[in-house]
C-alpha beads as a LAMMPS data file, in Angstrom:
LAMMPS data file: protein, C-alpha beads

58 atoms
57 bonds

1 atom types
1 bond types

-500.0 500.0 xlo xhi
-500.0 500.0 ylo yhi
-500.0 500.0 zlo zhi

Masses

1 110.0

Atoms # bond

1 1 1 -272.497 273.535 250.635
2 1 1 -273.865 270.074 249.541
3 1 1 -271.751 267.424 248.275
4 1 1 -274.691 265.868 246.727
5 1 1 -275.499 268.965 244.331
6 1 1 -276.177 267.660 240.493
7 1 1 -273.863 269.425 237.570
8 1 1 -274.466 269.670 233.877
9 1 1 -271.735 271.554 233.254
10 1 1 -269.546 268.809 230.955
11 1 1 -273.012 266.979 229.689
12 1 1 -273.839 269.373 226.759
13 1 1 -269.661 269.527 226.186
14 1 1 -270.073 265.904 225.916
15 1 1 -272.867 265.136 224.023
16 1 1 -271.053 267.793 221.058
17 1 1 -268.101 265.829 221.228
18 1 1 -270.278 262.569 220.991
19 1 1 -271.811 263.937 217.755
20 1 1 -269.492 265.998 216.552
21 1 1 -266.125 263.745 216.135
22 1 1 -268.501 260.560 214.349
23 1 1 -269.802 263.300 212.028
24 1 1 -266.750 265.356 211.275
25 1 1 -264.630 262.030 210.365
26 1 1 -267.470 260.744 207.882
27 1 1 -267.657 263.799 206.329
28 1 1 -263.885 263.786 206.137
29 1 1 -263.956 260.753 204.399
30 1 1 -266.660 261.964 202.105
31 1 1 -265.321 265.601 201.107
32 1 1 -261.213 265.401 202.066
33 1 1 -260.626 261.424 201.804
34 1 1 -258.994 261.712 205.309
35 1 1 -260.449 260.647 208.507
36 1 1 -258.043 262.825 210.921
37 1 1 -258.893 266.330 208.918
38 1 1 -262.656 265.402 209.312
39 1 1 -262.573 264.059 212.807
40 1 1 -260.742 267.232 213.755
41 1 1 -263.138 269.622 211.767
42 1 1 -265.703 267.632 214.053
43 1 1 -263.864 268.176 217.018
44 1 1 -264.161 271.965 216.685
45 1 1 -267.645 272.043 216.073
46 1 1 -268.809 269.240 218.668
47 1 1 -266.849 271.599 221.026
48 1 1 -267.764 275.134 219.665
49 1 1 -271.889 273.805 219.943
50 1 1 -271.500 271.904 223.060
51 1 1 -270.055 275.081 224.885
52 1 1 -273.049 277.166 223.075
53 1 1 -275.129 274.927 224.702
54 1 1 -274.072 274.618 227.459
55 1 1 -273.422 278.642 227.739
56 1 1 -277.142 279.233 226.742
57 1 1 -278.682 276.991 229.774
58 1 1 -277.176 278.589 232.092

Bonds

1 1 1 2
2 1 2 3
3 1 3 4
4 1 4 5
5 1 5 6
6 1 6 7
7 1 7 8
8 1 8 9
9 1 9 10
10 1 10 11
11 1 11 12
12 1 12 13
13 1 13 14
14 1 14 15
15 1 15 16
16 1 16 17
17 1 17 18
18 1 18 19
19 1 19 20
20 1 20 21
21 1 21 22
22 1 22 23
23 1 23 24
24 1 24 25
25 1 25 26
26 1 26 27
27 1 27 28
28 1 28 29
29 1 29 30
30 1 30 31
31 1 31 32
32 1 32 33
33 1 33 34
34 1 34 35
35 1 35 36
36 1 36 37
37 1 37 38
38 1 38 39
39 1 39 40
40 1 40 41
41 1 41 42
42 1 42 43
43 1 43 44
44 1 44 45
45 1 45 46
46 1 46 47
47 1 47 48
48 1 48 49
49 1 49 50
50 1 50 51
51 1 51 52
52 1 52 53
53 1 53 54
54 1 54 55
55 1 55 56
56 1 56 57
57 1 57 58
């Protein structure tokens, strides 16, 4: 086993979360006038397309 072995397990995961939470709470401000109900709509999907992703690469 190498210790040195590269994973990009959490870096699609990430980079959903990174887009996804931003988006989600504009939107929530745009459509619901609440930045917690967007920014956890956002959540969801930054998770739900990060772990497609991620899924899909492998």
């Amino acid at each position: 086993m190498s210790k040195n072995k590269k994973t990009t397990r959490d870096t699609y995961l990430a980079f959903g979360l990174g887009i996804g939470l931003p988006l989600g709470a504009v939107l929530g401000l745009i459509i619901f006038d609440n930045l917690a109900i967007g920014a956890g709509i956002g959540l969801v999907f930054g998770i739900a397309i990060g772990t497609a992703i991620d899924s899909n690469k492998n």
